[in-house]
C-alpha positions as CSV (number, residue, x, y, z in Angstrom):
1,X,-9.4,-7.6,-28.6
2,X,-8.3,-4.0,-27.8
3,X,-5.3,-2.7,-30.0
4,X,-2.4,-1.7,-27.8
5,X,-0.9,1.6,-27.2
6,X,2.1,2.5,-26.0
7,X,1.1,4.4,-22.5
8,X,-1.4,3.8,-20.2
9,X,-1.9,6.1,-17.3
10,X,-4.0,5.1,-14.4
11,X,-5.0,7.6,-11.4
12,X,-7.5,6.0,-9.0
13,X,-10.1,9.0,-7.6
14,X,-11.5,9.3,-4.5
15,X,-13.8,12.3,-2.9
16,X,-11.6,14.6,-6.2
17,X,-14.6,16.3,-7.8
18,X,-13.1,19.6,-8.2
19,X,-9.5,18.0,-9.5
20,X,-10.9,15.2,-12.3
21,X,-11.4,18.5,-14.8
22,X,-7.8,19.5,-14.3
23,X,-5.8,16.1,-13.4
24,X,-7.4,15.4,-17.1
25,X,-6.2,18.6,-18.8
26,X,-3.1,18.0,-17.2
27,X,-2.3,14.4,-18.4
28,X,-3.5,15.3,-21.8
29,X,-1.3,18.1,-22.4
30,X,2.0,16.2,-21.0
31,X,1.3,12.8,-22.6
32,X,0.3,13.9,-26.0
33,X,3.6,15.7,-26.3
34,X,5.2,12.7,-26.1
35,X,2.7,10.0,-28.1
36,X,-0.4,9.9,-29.9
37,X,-1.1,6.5,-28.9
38,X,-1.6,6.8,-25.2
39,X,-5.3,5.8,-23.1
40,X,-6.0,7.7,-19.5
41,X,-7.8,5.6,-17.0
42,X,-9.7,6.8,-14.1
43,X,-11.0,4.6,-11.4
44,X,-13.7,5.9,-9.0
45,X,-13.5,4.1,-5.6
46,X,-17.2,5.3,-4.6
47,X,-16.4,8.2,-3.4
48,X,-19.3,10.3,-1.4
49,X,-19.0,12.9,-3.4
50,X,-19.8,13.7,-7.6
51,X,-16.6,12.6,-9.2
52,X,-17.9,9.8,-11.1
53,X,-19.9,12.5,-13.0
54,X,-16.9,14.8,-13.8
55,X,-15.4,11.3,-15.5
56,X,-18.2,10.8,-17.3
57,X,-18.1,14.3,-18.9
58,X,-14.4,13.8,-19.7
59,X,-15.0,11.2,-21.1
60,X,-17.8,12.4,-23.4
61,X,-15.5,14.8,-24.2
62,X,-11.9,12.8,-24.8
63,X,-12.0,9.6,-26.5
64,X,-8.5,8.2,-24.9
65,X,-10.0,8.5,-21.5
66,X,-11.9,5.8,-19.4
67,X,-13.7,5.8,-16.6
68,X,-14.4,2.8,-14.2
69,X,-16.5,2.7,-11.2
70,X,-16.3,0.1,-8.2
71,X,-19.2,-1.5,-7.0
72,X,-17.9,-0.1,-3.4
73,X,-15.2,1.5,-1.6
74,X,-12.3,-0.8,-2.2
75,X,-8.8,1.1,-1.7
76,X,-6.7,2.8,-3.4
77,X,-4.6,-0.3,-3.9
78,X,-7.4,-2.5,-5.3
79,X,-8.5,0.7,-7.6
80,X,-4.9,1.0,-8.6
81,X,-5.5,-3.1,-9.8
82,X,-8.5,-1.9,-11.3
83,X,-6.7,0.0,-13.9
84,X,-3.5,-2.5,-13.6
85,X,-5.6,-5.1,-15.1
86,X,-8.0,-2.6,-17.8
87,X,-5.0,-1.1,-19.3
88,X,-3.3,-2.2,-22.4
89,X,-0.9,-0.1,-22.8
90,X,3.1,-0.8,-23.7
91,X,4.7,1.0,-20.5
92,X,1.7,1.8,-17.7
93,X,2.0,4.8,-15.6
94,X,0.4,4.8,-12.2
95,X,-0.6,8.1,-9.9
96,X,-2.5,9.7,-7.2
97,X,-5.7,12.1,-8.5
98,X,-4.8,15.1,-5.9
99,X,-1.9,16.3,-8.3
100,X,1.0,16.4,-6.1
101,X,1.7,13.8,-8.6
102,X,2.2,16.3,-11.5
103,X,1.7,14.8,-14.7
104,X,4.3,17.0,-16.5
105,X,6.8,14.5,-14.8
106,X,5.7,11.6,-16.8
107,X,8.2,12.3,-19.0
108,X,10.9,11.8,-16.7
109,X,9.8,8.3,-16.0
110,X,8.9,7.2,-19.2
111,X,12.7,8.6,-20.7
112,X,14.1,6.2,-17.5
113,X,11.5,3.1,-18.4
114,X,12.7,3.5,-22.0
115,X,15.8,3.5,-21.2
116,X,16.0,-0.6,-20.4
117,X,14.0,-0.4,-17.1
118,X,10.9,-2.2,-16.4
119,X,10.1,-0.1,-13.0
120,X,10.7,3.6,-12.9
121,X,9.0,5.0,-9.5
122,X,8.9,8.7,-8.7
123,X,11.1,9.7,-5.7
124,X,9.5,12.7,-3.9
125,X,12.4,15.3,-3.0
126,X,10.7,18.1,-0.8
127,X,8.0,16.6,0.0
128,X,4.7,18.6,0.6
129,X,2.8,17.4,3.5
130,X,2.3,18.5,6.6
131,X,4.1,17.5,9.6
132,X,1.9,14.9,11.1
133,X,1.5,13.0,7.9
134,X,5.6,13.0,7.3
135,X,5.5,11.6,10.8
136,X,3.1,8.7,10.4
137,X,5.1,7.7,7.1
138,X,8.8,7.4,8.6
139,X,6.8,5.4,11.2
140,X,4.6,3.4,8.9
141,X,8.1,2.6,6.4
142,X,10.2,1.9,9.2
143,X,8.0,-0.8,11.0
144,X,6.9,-2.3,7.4
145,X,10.9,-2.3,6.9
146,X,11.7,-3.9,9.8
147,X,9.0,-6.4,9.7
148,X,9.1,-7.7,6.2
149,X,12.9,-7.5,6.3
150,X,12.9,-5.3,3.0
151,X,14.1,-2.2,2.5
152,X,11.5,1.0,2.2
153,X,11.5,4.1,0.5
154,X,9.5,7.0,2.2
155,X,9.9,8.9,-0.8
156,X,8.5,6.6,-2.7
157,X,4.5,6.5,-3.2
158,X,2.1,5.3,-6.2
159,X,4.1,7.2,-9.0
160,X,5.6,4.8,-11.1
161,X,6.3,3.7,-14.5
162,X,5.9,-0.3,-15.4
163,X,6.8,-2.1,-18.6
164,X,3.8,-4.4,-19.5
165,X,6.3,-7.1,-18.4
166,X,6.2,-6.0,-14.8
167,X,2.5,-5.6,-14.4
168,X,1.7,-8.7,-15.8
169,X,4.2,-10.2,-13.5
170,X,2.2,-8.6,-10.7
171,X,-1.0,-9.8,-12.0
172,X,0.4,-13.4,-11.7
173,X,0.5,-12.9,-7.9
174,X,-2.4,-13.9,-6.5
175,X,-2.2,-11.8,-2.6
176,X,-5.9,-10.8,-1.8
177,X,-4.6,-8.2,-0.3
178,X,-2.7,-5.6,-2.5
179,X,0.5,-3.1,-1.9
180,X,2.2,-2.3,-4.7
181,X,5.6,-1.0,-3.3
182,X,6.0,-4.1,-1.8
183,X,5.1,-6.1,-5.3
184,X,7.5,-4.5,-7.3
185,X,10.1,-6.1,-4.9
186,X,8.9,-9.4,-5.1
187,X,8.5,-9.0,-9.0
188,X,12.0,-8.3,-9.6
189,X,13.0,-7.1,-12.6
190,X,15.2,-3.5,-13.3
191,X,14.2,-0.9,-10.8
192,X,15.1,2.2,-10.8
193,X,14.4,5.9,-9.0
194,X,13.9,8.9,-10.5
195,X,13.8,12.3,-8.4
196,X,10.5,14.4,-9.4
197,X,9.3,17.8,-8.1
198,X,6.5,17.0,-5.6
199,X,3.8,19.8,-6.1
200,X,1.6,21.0,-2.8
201,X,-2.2,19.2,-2.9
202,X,-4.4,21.2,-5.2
203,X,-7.9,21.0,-3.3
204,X,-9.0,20.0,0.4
205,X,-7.5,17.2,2.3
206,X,-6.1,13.5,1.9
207,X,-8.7,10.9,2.1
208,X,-6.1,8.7,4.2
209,X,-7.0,9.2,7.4
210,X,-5.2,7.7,10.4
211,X,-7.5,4.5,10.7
212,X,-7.4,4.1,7.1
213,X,-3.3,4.2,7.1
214,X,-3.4,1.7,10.1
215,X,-5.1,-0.7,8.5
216,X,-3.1,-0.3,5.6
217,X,-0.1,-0.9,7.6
218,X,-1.7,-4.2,9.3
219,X,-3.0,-5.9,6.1
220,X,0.5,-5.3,4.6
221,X,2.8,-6.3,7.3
222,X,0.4,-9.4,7.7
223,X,0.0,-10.2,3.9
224,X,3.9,-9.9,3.5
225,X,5.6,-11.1,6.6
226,X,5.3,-14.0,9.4
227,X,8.4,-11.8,11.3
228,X,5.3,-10.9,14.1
229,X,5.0,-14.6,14.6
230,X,8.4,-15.7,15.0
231,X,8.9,-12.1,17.0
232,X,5.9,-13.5,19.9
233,X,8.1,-17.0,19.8
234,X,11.6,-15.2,20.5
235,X,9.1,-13.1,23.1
236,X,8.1,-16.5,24.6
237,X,11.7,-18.1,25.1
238,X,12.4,-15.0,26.6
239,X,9.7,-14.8,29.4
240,X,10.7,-18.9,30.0
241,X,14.1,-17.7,30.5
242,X,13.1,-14.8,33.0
243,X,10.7,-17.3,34.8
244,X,13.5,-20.4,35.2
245,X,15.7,-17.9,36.6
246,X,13.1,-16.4,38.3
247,X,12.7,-19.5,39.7
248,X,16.4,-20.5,40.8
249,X,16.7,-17.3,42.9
250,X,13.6,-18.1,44.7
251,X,15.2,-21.5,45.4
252,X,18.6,-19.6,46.6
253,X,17.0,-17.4,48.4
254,X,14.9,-20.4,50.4
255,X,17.8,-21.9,51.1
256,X,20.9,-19.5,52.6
257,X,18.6,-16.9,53.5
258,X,15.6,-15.6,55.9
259,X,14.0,-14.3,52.5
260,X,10.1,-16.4,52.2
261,X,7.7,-16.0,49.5
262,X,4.7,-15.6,50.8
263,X,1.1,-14.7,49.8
264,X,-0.9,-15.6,46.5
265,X,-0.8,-11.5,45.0
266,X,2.5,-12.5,43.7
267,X,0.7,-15.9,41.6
268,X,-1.8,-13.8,40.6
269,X,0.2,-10.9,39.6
270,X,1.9,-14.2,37.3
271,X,-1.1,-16.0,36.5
272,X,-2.6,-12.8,35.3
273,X,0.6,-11.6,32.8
274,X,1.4,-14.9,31.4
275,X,-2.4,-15.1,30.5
276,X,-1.9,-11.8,28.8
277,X,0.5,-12.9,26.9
278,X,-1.0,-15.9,25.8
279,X,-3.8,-14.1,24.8
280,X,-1.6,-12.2,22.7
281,X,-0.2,-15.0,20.6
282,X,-3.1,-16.4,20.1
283,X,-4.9,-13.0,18.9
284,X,-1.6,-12.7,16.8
285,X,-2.3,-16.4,15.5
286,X,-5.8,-15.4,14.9
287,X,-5.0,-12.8,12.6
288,X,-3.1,-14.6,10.0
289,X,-5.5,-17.5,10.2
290,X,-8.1,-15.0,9.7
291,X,-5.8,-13.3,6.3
292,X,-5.7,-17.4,5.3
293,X,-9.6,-17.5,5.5
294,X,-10.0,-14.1,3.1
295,X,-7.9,-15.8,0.7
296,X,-8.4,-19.4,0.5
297,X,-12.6,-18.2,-0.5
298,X,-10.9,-16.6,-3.8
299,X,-13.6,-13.9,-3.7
300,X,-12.7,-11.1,-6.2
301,X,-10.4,-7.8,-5.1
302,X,-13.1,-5.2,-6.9
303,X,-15.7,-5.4,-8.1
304,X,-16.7,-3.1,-11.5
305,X,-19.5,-1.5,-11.3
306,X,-19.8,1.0,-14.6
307,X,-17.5,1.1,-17.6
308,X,-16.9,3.7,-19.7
309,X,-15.1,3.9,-23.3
């Protein structure tokens, strides 16, 4: 059995060939200020490019790092699981590879986690991204918000200190799909929020692309909320409403007036919305009976392909 240390730190990579060299440097010169007894884990999601070779020279070279490779591109949230479930370490510190995350704000988190909390996440003030991606966020948080009825942090991210306590609390949930700002809510446990610098990306672009964030957004609102369901039933009373009353003025009409509804375009105009909209609820139906499937089969979230150290 492995011999625990006090700090873990897991950074998932991803198409970050020209950052592993530094994101390593970086995390070794912040963390070993602080402990001796600390392990760095790196996950490579399959990326198309070489970074699974720049782990495996760090790791040749630093004994406290490790290096895991996927079978496959799984996520970032399955990679971060990866690492959730390899460490061992006392209080477990997740981050992104691209270094906005700057590792010399581990301290700040770990100080907070020490201090009696068993979630410390990093909140981003001046955030550096550009204005599209800023956009797409305050959309993506604000529907996941209102849908899951929970409340969401946009400065919040993947930069967070958990006691042991907390991450094997989020182990014991057994959601194929994973989002970890949404598990640390359903955890429980002291949560706090500390305010870090958030540092411009060091090298090319972010991975997360607008079909990757989309889908991200759909497996979470799905895997956390049944508020789109109950929203197509409201949706439903609603159109009955409009229809009986719909319906009474047409008889009114017939009645005291000259007024005659005539013609089969308005029927079809009918027929062919209230087929839409059954169509609708039924795709909407589909979906979560289709997130039921991928989860009652119990197939595994990653698969490991390569260990290293």
């Amino acid at each position: 059995m492995s011999t625990p240390v006090e700090i873990s730190i897991i950074s998932p990579v991803y198409r970050a060939e020209s950052l592993v060299d530094k994101l390593v440097e970086r995390i070794i010169s912040s963390v070993s200020k602080l402990t001796d007894s600390y392990e760095i884990i790196l996950i490579e999601d399959c990326g198309p490019d070489n970074s699974w070779k720049k782990i495996q020279e760090n790791c040749n070279k630093h004994t406290q790092l490790k290096g895991i490779k996927l079978s496959r591109n799984y996520g970032q949230q399955h990679a971060i699981q990866a690492g959730l479930d390899a460490s061992i370490g006392k209080y477990v510190i997740t981050m992104d590879c691209d270094l906005q995350d700057q590792p010399e704000e581990i301290e700040k988190l770990l100080t907070k986690a020490k201090g009696g909390y068993e979630i410390v996440v990093a909140s981003r003030k001046n955030r550096q991204d550009d204005f599209f991606k800023k956009m797409l966020s305050r959309i993506f948080y604000s529907t996941l918000g209102y849908l899951t009825e929970t409340k969401q942090d946009r400065t919040v991210a993947n930069f967070v200190c958990y006691h042991r306590k907390a991450v094997d609390a989020m182990a014991s949930l057994k959601d194929h799909n994973r989002y970890y700002p949404m598990l640390q809510q359903m955890v429980g446990f002291n949560y706090t929020k500390v305010e870090i610098e958030h540092a411009e990306r060091e090298d090319g672009k972010s991975s997360y692309s607008f079909k990757k964030r989309l889908k991200l957004a759909v497996d979470t609102i799905l895997t956390f909320s049944d508020k789109p369901l109950r929203l197509t039933v409201k949706f439903g009373v609603f159109l009955s409403f409009l229809s009986i009353c719909a319906a009474i003025t047409m008889v009114v009409l017939y009645i005291f007036s000259d007024v005659k509804a005539e013609g089969w375009a308005s029927l079809a105009l009918l027929v062919s919305f209230f087929s839409g909209i059954i169509i609708s609820v039924l795709g909407m139906v589909g979906l979560y009976v289709g997130r039921t499937f991928e989860s009652v089969k119990q197939r595994p979230t990653y698969i490991v392909q390569e260990r290293l150290n």
